[in-house]
Structure formats: structure tokens, C-alpha cells
C-alpha positions as CSV (number, residue, x, y, z in Angstrom):
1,X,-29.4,31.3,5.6
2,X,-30.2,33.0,1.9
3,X,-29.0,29.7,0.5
4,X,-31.5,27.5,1.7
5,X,-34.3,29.6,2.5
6,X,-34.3,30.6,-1.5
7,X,-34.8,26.7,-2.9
8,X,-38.4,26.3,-1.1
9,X,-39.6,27.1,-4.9
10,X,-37.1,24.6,-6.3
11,X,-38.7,21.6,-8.7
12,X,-36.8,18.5,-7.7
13,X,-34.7,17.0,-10.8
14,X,-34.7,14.0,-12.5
15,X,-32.0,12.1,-12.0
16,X,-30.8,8.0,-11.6
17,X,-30.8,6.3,-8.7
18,X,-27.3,5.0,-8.2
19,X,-26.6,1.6,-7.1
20,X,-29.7,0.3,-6.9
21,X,-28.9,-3.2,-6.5
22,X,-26.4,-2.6,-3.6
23,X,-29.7,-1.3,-1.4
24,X,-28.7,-0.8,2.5
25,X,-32.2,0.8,3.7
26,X,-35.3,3.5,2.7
27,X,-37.3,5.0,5.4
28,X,-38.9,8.0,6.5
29,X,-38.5,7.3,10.2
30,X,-36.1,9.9,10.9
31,X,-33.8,7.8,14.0
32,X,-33.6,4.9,11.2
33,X,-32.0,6.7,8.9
34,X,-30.2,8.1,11.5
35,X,-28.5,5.1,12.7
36,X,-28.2,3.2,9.6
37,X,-26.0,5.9,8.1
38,X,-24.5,5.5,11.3
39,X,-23.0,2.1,11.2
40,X,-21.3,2.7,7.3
41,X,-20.0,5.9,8.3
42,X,-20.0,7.3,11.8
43,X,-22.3,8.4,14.7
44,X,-23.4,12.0,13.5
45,X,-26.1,14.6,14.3
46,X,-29.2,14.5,12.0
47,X,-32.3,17.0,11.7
48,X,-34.7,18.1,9.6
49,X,-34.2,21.6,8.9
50,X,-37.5,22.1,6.5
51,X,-40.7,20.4,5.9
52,X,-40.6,16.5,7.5
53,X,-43.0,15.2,5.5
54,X,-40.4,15.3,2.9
55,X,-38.1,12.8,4.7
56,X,-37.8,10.0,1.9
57,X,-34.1,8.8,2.9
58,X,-32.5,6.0,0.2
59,X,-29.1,4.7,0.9
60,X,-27.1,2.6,-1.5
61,X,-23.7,1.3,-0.8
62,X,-20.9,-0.5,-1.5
63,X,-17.6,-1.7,-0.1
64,X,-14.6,-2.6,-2.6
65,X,-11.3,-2.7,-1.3
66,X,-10.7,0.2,1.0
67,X,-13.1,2.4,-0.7
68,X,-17.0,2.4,-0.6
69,X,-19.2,4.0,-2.7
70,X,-22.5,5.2,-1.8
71,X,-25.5,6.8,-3.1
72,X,-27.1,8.9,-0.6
73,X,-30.5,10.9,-0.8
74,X,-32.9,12.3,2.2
75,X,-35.4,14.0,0.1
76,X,-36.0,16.4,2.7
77,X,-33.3,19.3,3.5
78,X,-31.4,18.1,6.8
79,X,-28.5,19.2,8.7
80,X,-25.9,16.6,9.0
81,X,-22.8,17.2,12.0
82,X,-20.9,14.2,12.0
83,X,-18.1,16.8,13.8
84,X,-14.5,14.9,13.1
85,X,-14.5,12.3,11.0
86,X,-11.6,10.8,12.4
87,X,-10.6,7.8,10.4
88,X,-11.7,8.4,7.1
89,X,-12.0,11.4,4.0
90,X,-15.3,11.7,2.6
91,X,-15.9,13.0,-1.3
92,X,-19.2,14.5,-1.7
93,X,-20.8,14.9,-5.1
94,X,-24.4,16.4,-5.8
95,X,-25.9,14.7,-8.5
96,X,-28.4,17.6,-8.3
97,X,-29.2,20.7,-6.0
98,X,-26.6,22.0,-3.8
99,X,-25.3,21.9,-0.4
100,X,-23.4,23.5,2.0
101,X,-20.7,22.7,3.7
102,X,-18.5,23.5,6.6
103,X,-15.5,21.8,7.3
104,X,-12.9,23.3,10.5
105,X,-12.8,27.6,9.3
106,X,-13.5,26.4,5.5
107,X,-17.1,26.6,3.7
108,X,-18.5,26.0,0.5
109,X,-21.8,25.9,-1.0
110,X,-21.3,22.4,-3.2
111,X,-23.1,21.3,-6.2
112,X,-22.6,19.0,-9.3
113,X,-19.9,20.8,-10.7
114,X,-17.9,21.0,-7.3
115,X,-17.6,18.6,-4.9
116,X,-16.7,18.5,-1.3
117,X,-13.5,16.5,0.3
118,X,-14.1,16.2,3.7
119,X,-10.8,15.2,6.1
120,X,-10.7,13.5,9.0
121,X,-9.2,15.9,11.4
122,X,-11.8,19.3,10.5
123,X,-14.5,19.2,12.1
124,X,-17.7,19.0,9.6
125,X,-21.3,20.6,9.7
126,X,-23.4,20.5,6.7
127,X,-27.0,21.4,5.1
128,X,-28.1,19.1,2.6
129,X,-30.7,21.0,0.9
130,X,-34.0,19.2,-0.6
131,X,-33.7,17.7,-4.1
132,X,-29.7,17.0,-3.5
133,X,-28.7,13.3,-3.4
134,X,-25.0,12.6,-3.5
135,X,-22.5,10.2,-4.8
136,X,-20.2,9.9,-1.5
137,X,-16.7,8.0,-2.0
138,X,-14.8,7.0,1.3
139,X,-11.4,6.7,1.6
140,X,-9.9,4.9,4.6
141,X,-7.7,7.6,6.6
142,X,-4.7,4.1,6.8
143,X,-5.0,3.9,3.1
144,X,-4.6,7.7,2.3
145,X,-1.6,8.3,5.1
146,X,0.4,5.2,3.9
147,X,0.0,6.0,0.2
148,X,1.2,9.4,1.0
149,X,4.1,8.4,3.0
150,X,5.2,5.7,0.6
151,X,5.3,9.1,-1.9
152,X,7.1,11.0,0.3
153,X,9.6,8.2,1.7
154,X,9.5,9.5,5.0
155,X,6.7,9.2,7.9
156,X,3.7,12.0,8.3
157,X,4.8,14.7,10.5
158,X,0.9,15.3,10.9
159,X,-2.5,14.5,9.6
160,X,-3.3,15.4,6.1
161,X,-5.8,17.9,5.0
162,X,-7.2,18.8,1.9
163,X,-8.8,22.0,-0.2
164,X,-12.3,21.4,1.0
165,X,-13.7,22.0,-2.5
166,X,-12.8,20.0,-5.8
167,X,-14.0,21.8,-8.8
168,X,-15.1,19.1,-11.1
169,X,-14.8,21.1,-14.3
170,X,-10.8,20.9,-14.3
171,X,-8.6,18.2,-16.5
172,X,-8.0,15.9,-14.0
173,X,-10.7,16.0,-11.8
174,X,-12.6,15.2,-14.7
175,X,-10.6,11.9,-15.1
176,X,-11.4,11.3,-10.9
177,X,-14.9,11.6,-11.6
178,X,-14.5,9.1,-14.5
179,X,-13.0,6.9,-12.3
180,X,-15.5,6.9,-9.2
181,X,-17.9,6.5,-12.1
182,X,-16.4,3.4,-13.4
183,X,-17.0,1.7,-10.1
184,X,-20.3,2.7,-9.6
185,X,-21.3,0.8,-12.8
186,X,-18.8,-1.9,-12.7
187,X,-20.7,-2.5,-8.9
188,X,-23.7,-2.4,-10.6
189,X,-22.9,-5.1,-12.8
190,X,-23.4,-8.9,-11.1
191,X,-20.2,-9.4,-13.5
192,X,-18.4,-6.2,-13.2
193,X,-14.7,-5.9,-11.4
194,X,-15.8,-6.4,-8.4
195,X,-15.1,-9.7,-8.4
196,X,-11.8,-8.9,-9.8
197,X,-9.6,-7.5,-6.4
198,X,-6.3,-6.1,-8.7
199,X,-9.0,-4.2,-11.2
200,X,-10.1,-2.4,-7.7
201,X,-7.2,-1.9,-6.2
202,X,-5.5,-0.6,-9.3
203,X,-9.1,1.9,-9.4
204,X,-8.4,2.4,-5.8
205,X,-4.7,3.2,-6.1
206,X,-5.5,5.6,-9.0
207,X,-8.1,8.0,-7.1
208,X,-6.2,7.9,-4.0
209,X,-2.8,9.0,-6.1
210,X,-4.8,11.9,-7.9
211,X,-6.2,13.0,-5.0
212,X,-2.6,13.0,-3.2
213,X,-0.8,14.7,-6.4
214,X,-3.5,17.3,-7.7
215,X,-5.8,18.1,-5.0
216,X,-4.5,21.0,-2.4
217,X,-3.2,19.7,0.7
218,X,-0.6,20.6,3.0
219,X,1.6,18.0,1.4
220,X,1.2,19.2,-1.5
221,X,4.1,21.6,-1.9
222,X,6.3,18.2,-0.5
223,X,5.1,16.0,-2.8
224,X,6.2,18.0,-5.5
225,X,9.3,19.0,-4.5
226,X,12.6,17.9,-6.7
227,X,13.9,14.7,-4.6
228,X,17.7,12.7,-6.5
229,X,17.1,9.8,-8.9
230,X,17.7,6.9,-7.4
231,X,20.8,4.7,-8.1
232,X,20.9,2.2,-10.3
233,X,21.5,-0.7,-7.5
234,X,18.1,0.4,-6.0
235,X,16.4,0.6,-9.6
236,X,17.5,-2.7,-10.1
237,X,16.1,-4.0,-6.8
238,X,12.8,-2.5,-7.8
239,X,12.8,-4.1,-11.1
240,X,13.1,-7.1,-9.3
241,X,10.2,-6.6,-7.1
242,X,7.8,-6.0,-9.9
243,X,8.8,-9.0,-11.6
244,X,8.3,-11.2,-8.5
245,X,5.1,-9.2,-7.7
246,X,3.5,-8.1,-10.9
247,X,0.2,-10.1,-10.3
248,X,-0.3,-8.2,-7.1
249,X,-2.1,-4.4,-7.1
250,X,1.1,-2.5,-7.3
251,X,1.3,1.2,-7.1
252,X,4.2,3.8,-7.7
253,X,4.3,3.6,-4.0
254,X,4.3,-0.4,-3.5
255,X,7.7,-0.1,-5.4
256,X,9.1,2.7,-3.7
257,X,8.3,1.1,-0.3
258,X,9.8,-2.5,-1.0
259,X,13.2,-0.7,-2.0
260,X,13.1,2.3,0.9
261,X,12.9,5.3,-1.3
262,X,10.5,7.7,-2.1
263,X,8.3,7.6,-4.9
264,X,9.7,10.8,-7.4
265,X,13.0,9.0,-6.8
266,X,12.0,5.9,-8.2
267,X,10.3,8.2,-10.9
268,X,13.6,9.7,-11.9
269,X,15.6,6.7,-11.6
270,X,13.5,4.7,-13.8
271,X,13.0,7.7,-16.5
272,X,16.8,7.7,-16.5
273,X,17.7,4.1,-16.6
274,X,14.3,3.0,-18.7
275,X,13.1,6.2,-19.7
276,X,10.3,4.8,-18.4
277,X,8.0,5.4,-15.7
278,X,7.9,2.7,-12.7
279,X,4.1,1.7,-14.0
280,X,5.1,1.8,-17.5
281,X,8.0,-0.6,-16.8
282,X,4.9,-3.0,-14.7
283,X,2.7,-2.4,-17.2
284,X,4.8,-3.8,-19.8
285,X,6.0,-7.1,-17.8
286,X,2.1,-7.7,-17.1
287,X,2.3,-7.5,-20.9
288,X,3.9,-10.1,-21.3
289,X,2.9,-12.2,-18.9
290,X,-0.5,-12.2,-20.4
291,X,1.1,-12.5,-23.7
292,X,2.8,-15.9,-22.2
293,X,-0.9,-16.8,-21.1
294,X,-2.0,-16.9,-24.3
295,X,0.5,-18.6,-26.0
296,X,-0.1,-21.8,-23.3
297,X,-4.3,-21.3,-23.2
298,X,-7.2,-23.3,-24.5
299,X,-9.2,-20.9,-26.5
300,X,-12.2,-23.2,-25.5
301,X,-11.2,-22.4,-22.4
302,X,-10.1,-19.1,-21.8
303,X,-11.1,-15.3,-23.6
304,X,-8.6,-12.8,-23.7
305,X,-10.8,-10.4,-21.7
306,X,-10.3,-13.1,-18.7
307,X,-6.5,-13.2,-18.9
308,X,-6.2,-9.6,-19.5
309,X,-8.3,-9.0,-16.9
310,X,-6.3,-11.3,-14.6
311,X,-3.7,-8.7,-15.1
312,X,-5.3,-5.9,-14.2
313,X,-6.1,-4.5,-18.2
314,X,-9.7,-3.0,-17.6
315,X,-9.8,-1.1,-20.9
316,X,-10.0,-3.7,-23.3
317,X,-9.7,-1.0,-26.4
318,X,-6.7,0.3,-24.7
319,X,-5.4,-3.0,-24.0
320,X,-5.7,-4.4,-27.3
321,X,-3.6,-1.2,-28.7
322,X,-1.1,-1.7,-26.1
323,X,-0.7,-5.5,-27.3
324,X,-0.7,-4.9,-30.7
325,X,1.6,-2.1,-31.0
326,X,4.0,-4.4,-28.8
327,X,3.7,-7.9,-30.3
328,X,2.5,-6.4,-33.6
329,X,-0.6,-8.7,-33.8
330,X,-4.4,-8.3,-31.4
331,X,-4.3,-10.3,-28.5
332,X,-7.1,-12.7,-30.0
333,X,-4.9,-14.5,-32.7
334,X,-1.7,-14.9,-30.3
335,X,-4.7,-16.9,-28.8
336,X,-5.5,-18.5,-31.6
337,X,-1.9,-19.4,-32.7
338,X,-0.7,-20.6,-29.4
339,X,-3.7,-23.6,-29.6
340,X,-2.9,-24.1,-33.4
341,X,1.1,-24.7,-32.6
342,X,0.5,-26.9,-29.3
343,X,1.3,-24.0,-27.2
């Protein structure tokens, strides 16, 4: 009990409000907040475990794709025992304060520097203290399982769990928290990506992956164990699928499904037949396909940031390298050519 009976002299921060046009409710009435946390997430326990004059709750949220983003704050310290989750993984990040958490025999005491991944099938008990609003990222429990077993090539032999605590101050979960970042602004934009379904699902795809291939799980070892290279008939089969399928949100694990193999033996077969990673190989096809767009658009009409957008380029620096360094000229005047020569 030290933990939470030291922060009573504990100034709360300053910080953003998240989201703040994707409002879902603010109240103080304790059974409201209750039940409209409810209906996003799941039925849970919630009490106020200091002063209740504090309750202030704000809840922000966000679906996009398969994956919602929230911004959560009580204002008051509460205990929160939504037991097992059951069909979805939770990522908990304190913009301020701490936390603690309890998931199945696992605890933590979380904070802005390491976050809490709650899964579905440990049963999860926590104390958010006063001053501690949270970025929350859910990740459907289908999504995560079939990612993972398009990786593997082979069905779940049971549910997966997770470390409990992602330390936010490592290389690439860093790049995660970049990521859930991105969609926090872009769905704080009225223009952002999410009216753009491949830029999310390709955001989507990417989180769920680095979760799966960094984070500590007990498919970890699996997923990193040395699979054979697949033949050259099946790397040609997937070659054909992302041609067919390139403007679709393809993953590593789209490919390797379509062609019945696992995911590193895509990997190897492409590296050795392409040298060239299966994404590599899509993201230069969607290359040129926008390159093709181009050539045939209106400039009146069309911006390169649509088209290349279209094709799920988010990074429109990056892009623009990418384009240059393989048609040896920025995207803009292939634009400007393709209208001067009649297309």
C-alpha cells in the first residue's frame, strides 16, 4: 500500500488532453463513468480508493480499424478490476503519475516510461493513482491470434500472453510509441488517415507485428526460431499475390497466408530470390503503381500526396526519397511531365 498512500502530497502535472475532439463522456457521477467505460471496453469493478471529491473522469476515444485509441483520466485514485479481459489486449501508458498493476501472478508499478500490456486470458486488478491519465491502445484478441498464426504458419496451440511491462525507453518500443502516437494526431486531424483505411491498417499491422516480434510472449522463442526458405514455386505464387493485391493493407503475414507458409519462410525465400524482404518487394510494386498514376493524372486534379497516399506512403519525406532514388526524379515533376506529354 506504500505506493499509493505516499502520492497524497503529489502536485498534479500538466499535461494535454488527448483526443479532444473524439469526446465519449465527463462526469463525476461515479456509476456513469462506470458504465460508459463499460460499453468500449468491458463490464469491470470501479471504486474510489481516496478522496471522491476528486472524481473528474474524461474519456476520449477512437475506433480505427481493429484498434481504438483512448485517452482515459479519473482524476481521482480508483481501483479498476475488469478480471479477464477475454477478447482483447490492452496497452496502458501514463502520460503522468503512476499506476499499479496486477495482471494473473505478474505486477508492476507503471508510469510514463513503462507501460502496461494487459492479455486477455490474466486476470487484471489495478490502482490508478490520482494525477495519472492514460493513453490506452486496444488490440482485438482475433486480430492479434491470426497475425500471429499467419507468422507462425501453423494454428495457436493456446492463448497468447505477454511480458506484462513494456519499458518504453528501449529502440523499438520507442518506434511503437511513435506509432500509437501518429494515430492519436492523425485522429485528431478532421483530415488525417483516418479517412484513409490502407494508411491504418498498414499503422495497425505495424504495432500488432512489433508487439508479436519484440515484446515477451510465450511465442516468442517460436517466432524466432530458424524455419526453411521457401521454394521458389511458392515465392513466385506470392509475388503474384501482391501484384493482384497491392492496393489492399498487406502484411508479411497476408502473403504468407495466401501461399500456406509461414512468415520467416517467405522472409528467407524472398531475401534469397530478391534479396529482398516480402514488404520491400510490395513496397516497390506500390512504387510503381503510383509512379503509373502520375504519369496518366491531371495535376489540376490530383497532388501527389493523394496518390501516394492512395498507396499507403504516409511519410511523404520518406516517400519522396524512395521515388527519387528509384525513378531518379521527385514525384512532383513525373506529375508535371506526364500532363505536359498527354500522359
Amino acid at each position: 500500500m506504500y505506493f499509493f498512500m505516499e502520492r497524497r502530497g503529489w502536485e498534479r502535472r500538466s499535461f494535454g488532453v488527448l483526443l479532444s475532439n473524439r469526446a465519449v463522456f465527463a462526469s463525476s457521477d461515479l456509476d456513469e463513468v462506470r458504465g460508459e467505460v463499460a460499453k468500449v471496453f468491458c463490464p469491470h469493478r470501479l471504486d474510489l480508493a481516496g478522496d471522491a471529491d476528486l472524481l473528474s473522469a474524461r474519456f476520449n476515444s477512437v475506433q480505427l480499424g481493429s484498434v481504438r485509441v483512448s485517452y482515459l483520466d479519473y482524476g481521482a485514485d480508483v481501483r479498476i478490476e475488469p478480471g479477464d479481459l477475454e477478447t482483447f489486449f490492452l496497452v496502458m501508458i501514463p502520460l503522468a503519475g503512476r499506476s499499479l498493476i496486477r495482471a494473473g501472478d505478474k505486477e508492476i508499478v507503471s508510469s510514463s516510461s513503462l507501460a502496461a500490456l494487459a492479455s486477455p486470458t490474466r486476470y487484471l486488478d489495478m490502482r490508478w493513482a490520482v494525477g495519472c491519465p492514460q493513453l490506452v491502445v486496444k488490440f482485438e484478441r482475433a486480430s492479434v491470434e491470426r497475425s500471429l498464426e499467419q507468422m507462425l504458419g501453423e494454428q495457436l496451440s493456446g492463448p497468447v500472453v505477454f511480458g506484462l511491462g513494456m519499458d518504453l525507453t528501449t529502440g523499438w518500443t520507442r518506434s511503437w510509441r511513435d506509432m500509437a502516437d501518429l494515430l492519436v494526431r492523425e485522429a485528431e486531424r478532421d483530415d488525417g488517415l483516418t479517412g484513409h483505411p490502407l494508411a491504418i491498417a498498414h499503422l495497425e499491422n505495424a504495432l500488432i507485428t512489433l508487439l508479436l516480434t519484440m515484446q515477451p510472449s510465450n511465442y516468442l522463442e517460436r517466432l524466432r526460431a530458424p524455419r526453411p526458405a521457401a521454394v521458389p514455386k511458392v515465392v513466385r505464387r506470392a509475388v503474384e499475390f501482391i501484384e493482384g493485391h497491392a492496393h489492399l493493407p498487406l502484411t508479411t503475414s497476408d502473403i504468407a497466408g495466401a501461399v500456406a507458409v509461414s512468415c520467416r519462410s517467405l522472409q528467407e525465400g524472398f531475401r534469397a530470390h530478391f534479396g529482398l524482404s516480402p514488404t520491400a518487394y510490395l513496397r516497390q510494386v506500390r512504387l510503381a503503381r503510383v509512379h503509373d498514376e502520375l504519369r496518366a493524372a491531371d495535376p489540376a486534379r490530383a497532388t501527389v500526396t493523394t496518390v501516394a497516399g492512395r498507396w499507403g506512403f504516409l511519410h511523404q519525406g520518406r516517400f519522396a526519397a524512395q521515388y527519387r532514388e528509384r525513378y531518379g526524379l521527385p514525384p512532383s515533376e513525373t506529375l508535371r511531365r506526364g500532363s505536359a506529354s498527354g500522359g
